[in-house]
C-alpha positions in Angstrom: -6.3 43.6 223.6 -2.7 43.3 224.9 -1.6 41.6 228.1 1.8 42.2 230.4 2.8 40.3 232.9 2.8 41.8 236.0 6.2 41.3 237.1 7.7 43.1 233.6 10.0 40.9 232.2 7.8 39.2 229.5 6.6 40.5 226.1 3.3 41.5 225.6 0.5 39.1 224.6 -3.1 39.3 223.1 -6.1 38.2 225.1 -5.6 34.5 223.3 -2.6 33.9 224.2 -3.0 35.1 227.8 -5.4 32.1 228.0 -3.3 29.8 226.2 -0.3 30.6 228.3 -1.7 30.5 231.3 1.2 31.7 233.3 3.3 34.7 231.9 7.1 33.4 231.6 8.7 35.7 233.8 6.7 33.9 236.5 4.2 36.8 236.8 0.5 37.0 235.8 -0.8 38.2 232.8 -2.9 41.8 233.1 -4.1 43.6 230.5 -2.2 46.9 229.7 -5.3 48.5 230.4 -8.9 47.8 231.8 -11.1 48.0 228.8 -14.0 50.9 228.6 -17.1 49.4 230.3 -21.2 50.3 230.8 -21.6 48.8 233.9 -25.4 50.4 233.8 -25.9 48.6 230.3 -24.5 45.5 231.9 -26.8 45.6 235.0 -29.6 45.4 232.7 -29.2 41.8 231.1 -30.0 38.7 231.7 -26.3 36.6 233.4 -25.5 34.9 230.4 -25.4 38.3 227.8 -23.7 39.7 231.4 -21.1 36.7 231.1 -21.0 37.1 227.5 -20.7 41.2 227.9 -17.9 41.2 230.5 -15.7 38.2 228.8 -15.5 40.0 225.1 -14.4 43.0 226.8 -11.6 41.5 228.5 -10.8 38.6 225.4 -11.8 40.1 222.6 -9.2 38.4 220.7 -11.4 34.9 221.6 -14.4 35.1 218.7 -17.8 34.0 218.9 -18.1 34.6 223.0 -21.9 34.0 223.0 -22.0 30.5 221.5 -18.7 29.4 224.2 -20.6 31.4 226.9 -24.0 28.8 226.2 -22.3 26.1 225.4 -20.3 26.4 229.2 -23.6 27.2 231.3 -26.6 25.9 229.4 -28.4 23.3 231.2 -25.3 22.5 233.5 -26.7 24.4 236.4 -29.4 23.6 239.3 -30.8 27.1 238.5 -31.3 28.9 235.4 -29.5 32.2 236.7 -26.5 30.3 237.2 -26.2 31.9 241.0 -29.2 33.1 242.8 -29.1 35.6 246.1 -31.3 35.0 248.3 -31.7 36.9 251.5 -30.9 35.4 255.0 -31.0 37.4 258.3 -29.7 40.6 257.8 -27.4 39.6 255.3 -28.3 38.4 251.2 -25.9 34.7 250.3 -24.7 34.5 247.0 -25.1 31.2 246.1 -22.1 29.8 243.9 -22.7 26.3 244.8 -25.2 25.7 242.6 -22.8 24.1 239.0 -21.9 20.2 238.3 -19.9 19.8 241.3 -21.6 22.1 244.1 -18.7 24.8 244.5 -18.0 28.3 243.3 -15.3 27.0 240.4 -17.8 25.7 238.5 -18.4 29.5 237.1 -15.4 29.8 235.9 -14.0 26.0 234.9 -17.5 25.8 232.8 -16.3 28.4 230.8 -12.3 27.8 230.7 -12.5 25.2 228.4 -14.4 26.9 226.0 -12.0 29.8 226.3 -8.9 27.6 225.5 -10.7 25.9 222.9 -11.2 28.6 221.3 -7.9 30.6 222.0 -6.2 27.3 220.5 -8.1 27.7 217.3 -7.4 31.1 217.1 -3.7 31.3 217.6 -3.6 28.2 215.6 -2.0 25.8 217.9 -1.7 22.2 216.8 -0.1 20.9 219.7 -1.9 19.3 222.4 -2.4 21.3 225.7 -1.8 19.7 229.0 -3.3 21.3 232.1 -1.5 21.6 235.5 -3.3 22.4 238.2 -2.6 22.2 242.2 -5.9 21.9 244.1 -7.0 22.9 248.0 -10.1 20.9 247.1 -12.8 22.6 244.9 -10.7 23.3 241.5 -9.5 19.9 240.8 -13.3 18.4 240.4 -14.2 21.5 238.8 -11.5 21.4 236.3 -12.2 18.2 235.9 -15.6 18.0 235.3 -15.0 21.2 233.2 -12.0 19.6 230.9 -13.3 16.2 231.1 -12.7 14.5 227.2 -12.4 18.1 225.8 -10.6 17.5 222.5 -6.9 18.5 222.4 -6.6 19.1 225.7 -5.5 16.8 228.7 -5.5 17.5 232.3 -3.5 16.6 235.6 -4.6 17.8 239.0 -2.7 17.5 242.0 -4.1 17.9 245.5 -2.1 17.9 249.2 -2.6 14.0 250.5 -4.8 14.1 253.6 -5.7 18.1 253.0 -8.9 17.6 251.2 -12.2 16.3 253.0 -13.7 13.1 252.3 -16.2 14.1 250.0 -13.6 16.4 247.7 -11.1 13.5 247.7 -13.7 11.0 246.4 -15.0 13.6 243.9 -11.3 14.0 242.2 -10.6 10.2 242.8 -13.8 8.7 240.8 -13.1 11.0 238.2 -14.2 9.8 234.5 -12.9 10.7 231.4 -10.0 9.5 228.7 -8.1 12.8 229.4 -7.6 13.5 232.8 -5.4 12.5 235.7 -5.2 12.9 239.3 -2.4 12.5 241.9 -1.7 13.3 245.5 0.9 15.1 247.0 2.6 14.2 249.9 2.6 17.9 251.5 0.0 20.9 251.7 -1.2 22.8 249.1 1.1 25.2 248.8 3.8 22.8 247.8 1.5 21.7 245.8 1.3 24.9 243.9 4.4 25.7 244.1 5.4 22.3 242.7 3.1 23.1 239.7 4.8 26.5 239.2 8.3 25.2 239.5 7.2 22.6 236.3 6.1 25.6 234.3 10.0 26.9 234.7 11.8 24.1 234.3 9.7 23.0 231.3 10.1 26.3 229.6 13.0 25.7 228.1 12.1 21.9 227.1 10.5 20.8 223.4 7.9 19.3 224.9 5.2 17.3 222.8 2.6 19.4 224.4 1.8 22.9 225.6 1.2 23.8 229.5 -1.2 25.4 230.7 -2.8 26.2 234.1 -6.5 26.0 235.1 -5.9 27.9 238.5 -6.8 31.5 238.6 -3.1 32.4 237.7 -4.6 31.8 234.2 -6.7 35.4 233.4 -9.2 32.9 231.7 -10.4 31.2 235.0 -10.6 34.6 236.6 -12.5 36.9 234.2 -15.7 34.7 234.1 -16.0 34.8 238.7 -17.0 38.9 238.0 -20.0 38.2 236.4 -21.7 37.0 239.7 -21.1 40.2 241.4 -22.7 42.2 238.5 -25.6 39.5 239.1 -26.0 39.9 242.9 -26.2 43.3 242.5 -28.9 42.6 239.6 -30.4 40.3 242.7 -30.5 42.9 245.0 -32.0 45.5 242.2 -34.8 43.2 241.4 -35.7 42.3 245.2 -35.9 46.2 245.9 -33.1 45.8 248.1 -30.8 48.5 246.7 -31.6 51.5 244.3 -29.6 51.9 241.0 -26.4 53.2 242.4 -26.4 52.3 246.0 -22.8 50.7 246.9 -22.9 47.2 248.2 -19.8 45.4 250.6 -19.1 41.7 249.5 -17.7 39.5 252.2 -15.7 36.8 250.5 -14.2 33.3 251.9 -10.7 33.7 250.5 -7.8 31.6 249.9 -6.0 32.1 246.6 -7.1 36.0 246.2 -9.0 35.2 243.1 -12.5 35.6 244.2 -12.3 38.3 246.0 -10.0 39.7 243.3 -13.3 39.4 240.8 -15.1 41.5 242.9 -12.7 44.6 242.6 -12.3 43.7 239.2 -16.1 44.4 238.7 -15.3 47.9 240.6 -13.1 48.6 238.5 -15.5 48.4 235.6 -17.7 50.7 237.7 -20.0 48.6 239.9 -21.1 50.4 243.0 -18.8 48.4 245.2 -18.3 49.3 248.5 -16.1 47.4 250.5 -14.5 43.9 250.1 -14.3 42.1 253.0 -11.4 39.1 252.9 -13.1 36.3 255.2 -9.7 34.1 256.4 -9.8 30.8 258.4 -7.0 30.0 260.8 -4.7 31.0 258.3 -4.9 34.4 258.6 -1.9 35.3 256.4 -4.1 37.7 254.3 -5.9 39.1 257.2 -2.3 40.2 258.6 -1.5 41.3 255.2 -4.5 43.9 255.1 -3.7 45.0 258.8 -0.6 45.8 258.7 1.4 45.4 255.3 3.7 42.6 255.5 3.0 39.3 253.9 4.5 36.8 255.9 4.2 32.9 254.7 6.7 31.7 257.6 3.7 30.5 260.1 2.6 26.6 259.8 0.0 26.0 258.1 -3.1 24.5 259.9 -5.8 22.0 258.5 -8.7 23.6 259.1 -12.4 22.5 258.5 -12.7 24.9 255.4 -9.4 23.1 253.6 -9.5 25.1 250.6 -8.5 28.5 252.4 -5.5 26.4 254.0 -3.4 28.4 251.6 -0.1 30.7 253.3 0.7 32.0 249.4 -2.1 33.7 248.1 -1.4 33.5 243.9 -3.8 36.5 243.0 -2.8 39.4 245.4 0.2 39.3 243.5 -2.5 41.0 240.6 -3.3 43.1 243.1 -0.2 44.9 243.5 0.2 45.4 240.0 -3.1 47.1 239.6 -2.8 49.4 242.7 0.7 50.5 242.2 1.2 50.0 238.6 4.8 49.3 239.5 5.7 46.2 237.7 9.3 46.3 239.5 8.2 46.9 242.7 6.2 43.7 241.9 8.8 41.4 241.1 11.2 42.6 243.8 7.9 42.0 246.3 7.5 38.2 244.8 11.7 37.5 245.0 11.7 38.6 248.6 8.5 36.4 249.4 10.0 33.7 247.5 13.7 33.9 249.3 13.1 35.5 252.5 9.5 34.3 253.0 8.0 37.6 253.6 7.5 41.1 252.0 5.9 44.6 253.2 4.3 46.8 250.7 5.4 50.6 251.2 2.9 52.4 253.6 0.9 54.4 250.6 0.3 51.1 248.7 -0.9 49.6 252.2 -3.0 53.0 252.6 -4.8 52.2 249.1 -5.4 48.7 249.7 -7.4 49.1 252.7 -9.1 51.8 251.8 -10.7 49.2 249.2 -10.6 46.0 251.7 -11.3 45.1 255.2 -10.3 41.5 256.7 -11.0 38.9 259.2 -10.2 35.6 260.2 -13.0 33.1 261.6 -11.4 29.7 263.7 -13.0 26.4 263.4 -15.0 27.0 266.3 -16.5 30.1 265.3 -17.2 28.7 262.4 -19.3 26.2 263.3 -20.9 27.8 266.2 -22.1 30.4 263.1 -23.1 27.3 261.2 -25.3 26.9 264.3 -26.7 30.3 264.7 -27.7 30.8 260.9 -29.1 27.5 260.9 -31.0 27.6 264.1 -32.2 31.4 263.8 -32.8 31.2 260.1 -33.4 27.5 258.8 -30.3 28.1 256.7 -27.2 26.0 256.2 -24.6 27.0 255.2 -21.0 25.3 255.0 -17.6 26.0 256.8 -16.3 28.5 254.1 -19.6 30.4 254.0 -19.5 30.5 257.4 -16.2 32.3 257.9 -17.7 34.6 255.1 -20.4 35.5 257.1 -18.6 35.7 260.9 -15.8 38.2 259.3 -19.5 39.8 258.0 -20.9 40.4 261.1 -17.4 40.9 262.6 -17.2 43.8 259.9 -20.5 45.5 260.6 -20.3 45.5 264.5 -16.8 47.1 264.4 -17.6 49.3 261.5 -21.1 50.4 262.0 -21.4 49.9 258.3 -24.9 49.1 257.3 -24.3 49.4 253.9 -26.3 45.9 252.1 -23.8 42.7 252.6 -23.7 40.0 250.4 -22.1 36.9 251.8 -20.2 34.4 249.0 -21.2 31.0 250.0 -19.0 29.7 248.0 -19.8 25.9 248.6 -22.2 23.5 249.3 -22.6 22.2 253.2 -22.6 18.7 251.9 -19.3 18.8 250.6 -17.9 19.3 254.1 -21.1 16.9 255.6 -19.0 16.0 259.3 -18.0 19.4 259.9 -21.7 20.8 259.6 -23.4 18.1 261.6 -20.8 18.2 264.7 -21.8 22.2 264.2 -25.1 21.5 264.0 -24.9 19.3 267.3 -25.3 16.0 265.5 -23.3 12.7 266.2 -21.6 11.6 263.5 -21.1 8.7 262.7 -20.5 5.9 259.2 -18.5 7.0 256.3 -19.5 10.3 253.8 -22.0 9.2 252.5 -24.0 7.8 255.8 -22.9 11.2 257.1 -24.5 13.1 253.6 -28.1 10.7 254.6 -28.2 11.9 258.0 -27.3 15.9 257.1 -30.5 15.4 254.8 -32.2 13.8 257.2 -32.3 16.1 260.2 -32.4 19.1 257.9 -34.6 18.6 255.6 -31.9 19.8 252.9 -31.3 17.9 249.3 -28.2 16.3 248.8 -27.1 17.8 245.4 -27.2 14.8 242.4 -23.4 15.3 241.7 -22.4 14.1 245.5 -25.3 11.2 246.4 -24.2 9.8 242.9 -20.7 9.4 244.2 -21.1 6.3 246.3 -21.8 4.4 243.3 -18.6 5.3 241.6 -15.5 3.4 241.9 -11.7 5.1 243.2 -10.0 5.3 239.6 -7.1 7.6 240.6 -5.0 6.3 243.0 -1.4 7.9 243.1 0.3 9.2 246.0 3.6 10.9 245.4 6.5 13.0 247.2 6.1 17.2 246.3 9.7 16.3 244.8 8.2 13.6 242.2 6.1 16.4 240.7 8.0 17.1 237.6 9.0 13.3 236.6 4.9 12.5 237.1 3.9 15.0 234.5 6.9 14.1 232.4 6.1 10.6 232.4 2.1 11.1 231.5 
């Protein structure tokens, strides 16, 4: 299957080199030149690792041998054997995607990007090293991490905004182990993070360097592919529950920062699930939600730390897909990117706008209606949920009251509430008090909830990464590792 870049300016690629690539050298994101033929029915009907394995050799079939990567990623590495259960809560059903190695929804698809580049290495032949480079707003530097973690012939370097992460993400990335992987702070937020990762991309394009780059953020087609197959298994969910009947459209509300998760889900459209709307949840930093409103993307706002830090994002990576796949216009693309990228702001012409929103709906949920949701859910339906989930499920409820849609809503919950343990207890109406971990004990304590092994086992584990940097250092770091 052959890949494009979205902006047009780079040659065409198979599905291996995609994932090898990461990031297409124009600057634009690799697409493939068209969606491949899909039975979403036939999919439906299998258990989620032939889905995963189903929906990944359709869009890489130039990776061989899906099934054994596809066991090897999930197989025993999950709290649950279905990888992400839905249950049902209130009026609503919560995707669970908290349930991997290091309680967030990454872990879908950084179990199964190593395996993918792995194997994409093997297959294009590629004797050179890879080196990894990815910016973080919290849940996909320990996912990568944990994902990459002594892989053979790769290496890995995460960098995350200093101060823009909560305790508990900090100390997971910090306490990292492993021979092969490296983790440094920025002095900045995350978009300069990311942006400091792209700009190393370009200015080591050109360079003979004694590795390869590549990216584990969803920029890289191989990190987003594997987040459809948990919409194709809610809907499974919902199916086996008697919840839905074969056919019936479901809406998706989906805490969204970098575009890629909610992205999945009209990916999984695309290949003909009975999708009906997708909802984009935004915190405080509603740049999205503006977008969907009214057309123009505009990054020129400050950026505020929020308690859900990994939607503090102002330049969404993945809607950039987006606008290739609903215009098909690859110049309109890249003139879109230069403008945002110069003049800090774009709008999409008014038919493009009509077609996006005819596909997606958005809200934004503040702090403090996130945690008084945190309350409400947990006091009206003995379920907690964390900060992210919660804007997921107040842009829901926002959604159906203005809409009068009563089509079946599945929330993402797209972390775990003990990842973000001061922020749910304050919600909650607990005093807190002590460091993390004294704050994880007392969430379990007046809730009755487990911890999840991966965080209790942190306080044992000492601080092994400890570099703090200027966003301007970025490129002499990486060249120095």
């Amino acid at each position: 299957m052959q890949y494009h870049s979205t902006r047009g300016q780079s040659p065409e690629v198979d599905s291996a080199q995609a994932v090898l690539t990461g990031l297409a050298p124009d600057g634009g994101l690799y697409l493939p030149c068209a969606l491949p033929a899909f039975s979403w029915r036939s999919c439906i009907q299998k258990n989620t690792l032939d889905m995963a394995q189903m929906i990944l050799s359709a869009f890489l079939p130039d990776i061989p041998d899906m099934q054994t990567l596809v066991e090897k990623a999930y197989v025993g590495k999950f709290e649950t054997e279905d990888l992400t259960p839905t249950v049902s809560v209130g009026g609503f059903h919560v995707l669970e995607l908290f349930r991997g190695p290091t309680s967030a929804f990454k872990d879908v698809a950084l179990s199964m990007l190593p395996q993918l580049l792995t194997a994409a290495k093997a297959a294009k032949n590629e004797k050179k090293d890879i080196l990894i480079l990815t910016a973080t707003s919290g849940d996909t530097g320990k996912a990568a991490l944990e994902g990459f973690k002594d892989v053979d012939g790769i290496r890995i370097c995460v960098f995350y905004p200093h101060g823009g992460v909560s305790d508990v993400q900090r100390r997971q990335m910090v306490s990292q182990e492993g021979e092969n992987v490296t983790v440094c702070a920025v002095r900045g937020n995350f978009d300069d993070a990311q942006t400091g990762v792209k700009e190393i991309f370009a200015a080591c394009r050109e360079k003979d360097l004694p590795v390869n780059l590549s990216s584990a953020n969803s920029i890289n087609i191989g990190r987003l592919v594997p987040q459809i197959t948990y919409y194709f298994k809610a809907y499974r969910d919902l199916l086996d529950a008697g919840r839905i009947q074969m056919g019936e459209e479901v809406n998706f509300s989906v805490p969204t920062g970098n575009f890629g998760d909610i992205l999945a889900g009209y990916l999984a459209k695309k290949l003909g699930l009975p999708v009906g709307k997708l909802i984009c949840a935004s915190n405080a930093n509603n740049v999205l939600t503006d977008f969907i409103r009214t057309g123009t993307y505009d990054r020129r706002r400050v950026l505020h730390k929020t308690d859900s830090p990994s939607m503090d994002i102002l330049v969404s990576s993945n809607l950039e897909r987006l606008l290739y796949l609903m215009s098909g216009d690859t110049a309109l693309v890249a003139r879109l990117m230069n403008e945002l990228n110069t003049q800090g702001y774009y709008q999409v012409p008014q038919q493009l706008l009509t077609e996006i929103q005819e596909q997606f709906w958005a809200g934004w949920c503040d702090d403090a209606k996130g945690a008084e949701t945190i309350a409400k859910v947990w006091r009206e339906n003995g379920y907690l949920c964390d900060t992210h989930t919660a804007s997921g499920w107040a842009v829901a409820q926002d959604y159906v009251n203005r809409t009068g849609d009563m089509r079946p809503m599945v929330v993402l919950s797209t972390a775990s509430p003990y990842k973000f343990p001061a922020a749910v207890l304050n919600a909650i109406g607990e005093t807190v008090n002590g460091d993390e971990f004294d704050q994880l004990d007392k969430l379990a304590a007046v809730t009755g909830v487990k911890i999840p092994k991966n965080l209790a086992a942190l306080r044992e584990k000492p601080e092994r990464h400890t570099a703090v940097i200027d966003k301007e250092k970025m490129l002499d770091f990486v060249l120095a590792l």
